[in-house]
N, C-alpha and C positions, 0 to 999 in steps of 0.2 A: 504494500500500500504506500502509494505515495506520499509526501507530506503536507499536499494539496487536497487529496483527500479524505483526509481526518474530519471526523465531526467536529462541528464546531459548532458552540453556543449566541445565540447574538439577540439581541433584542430590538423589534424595527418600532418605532412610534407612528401608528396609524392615529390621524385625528386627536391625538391628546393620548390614547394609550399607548401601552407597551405591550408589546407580541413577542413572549419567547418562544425563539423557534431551536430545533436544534437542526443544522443543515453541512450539507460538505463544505468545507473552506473554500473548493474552488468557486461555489457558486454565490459566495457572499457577495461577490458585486452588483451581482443581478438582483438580487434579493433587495439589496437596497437602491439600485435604480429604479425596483416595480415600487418600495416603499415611497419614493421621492414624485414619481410618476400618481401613483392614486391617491398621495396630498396632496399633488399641483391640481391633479383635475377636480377633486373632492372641493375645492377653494373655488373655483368657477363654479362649481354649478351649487354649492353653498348660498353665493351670490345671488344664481339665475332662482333657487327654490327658498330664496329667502321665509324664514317662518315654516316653511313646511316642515313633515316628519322626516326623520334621518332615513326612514327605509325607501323612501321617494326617492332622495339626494343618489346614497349609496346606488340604489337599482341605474340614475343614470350614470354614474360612475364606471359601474359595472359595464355597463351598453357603451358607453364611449371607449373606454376599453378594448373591450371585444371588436367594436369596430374596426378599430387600429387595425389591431392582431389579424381579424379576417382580411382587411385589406393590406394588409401588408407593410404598412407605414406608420409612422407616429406626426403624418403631419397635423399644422395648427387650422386646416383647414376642417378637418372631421369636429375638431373642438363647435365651432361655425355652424357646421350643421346641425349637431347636438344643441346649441342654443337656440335657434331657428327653432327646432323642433318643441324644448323647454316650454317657448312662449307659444307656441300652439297650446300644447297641450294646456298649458296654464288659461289660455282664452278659452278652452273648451270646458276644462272647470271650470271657470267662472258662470259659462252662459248655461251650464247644467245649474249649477246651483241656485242661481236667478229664475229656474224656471222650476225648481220646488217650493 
């Protein structure tokens, strides 16, 4: 075994908490580029679902994400359409709500 890949203990800060995880050394970077990645995107759409519930937020977190991933990129363009989309959906809340 290499010394690369040894277990390794680390702790990532999602949102305010701590995640220990126990994972290979070699893949510690990654681990905390995805940590650093769904608190940047977690902070936009924070923004865009202002006052809402965390499980709204996280879900489009989640969806921006995957997005990437399926398309193959991390541009700041997918960010864009995921907000586009946010404030639909928020207009469409609203005129359901309006109409009970």
């Amino acid at each position: 075994m290499h010394m690369e890949d040894k277990d390794l203990g680390i702790n990532l800060i999602i949102d305010g908490t701590s995640y220990p995880l126990t994972i290979k050394a070699s893949e510690e970077p990654y681990y905390r580029q995805a940590a650093r990645l769904v608190n940047n995107t977690l902070s936009i759409y924070k923004e865009l679902f202002m006052g809402e519930g965390g499980v709204r937020v996280m879900t489009m977190v989640a969806l921006d994400i995957a997005f990437k991933s399926v398309k193959g990129t991390d541009e700041v363009g997918s960010v864009e359409v995921m907000r586009k989309i946010s404030e639909l959906a928020r207009l469409v809340d609203n005129t359901l709500d309006n109409k009970r």
